[in-house]
C-alpha positions, 0 to 999 in steps of 0.5 A: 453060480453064474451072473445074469445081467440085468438093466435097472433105472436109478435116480439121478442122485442115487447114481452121484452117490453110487459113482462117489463110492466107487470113485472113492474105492468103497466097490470096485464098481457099480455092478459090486456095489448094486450087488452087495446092496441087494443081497443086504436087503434081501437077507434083511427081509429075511430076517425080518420074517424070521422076527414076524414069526417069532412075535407070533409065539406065545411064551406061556404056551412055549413054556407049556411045551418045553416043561412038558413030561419033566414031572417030578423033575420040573420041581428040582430046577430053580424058577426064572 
């Protein structure tokens, strides 16, 4: 996939510590270093929905579904 430029504004203290990490090797420069920081972010929100959506189930009701049509079957296994 190609790469865009983009401009951004950063804090002044927000560069030091940036400048500090590729200085010290930690990113081979800024771009790298803004890049990975971004893709983390995004794939945490991503994440967090994911856990929104979860909380919004029910485990009664997901029980309900999952033993459904086991019948006689659902006698056999051991509770949990």
């Amino acid at each position: 996939m190609g790469r865009s430029k983009v401009a951004i504004t950063l804090d002044a203290d927000t560069l030091i510590e940036l400048d500090r990490l590729v200085l010290e090797r930690r990113f081979p420069n800024r771009s790298q270093a803004i890049q990975e920081a971004v893709d983390e972010k995004l794939a945490r929100l991503s994440g967090s929905r994911l856990a929104r959506e979860c909380a919004k189930l029910s485990p009664e009701f997901e029980k309900a579904i999952a033993e459904e049509g086991m019948g006689a079957e659902l006698a056999q296994w051991p509770e949990y």
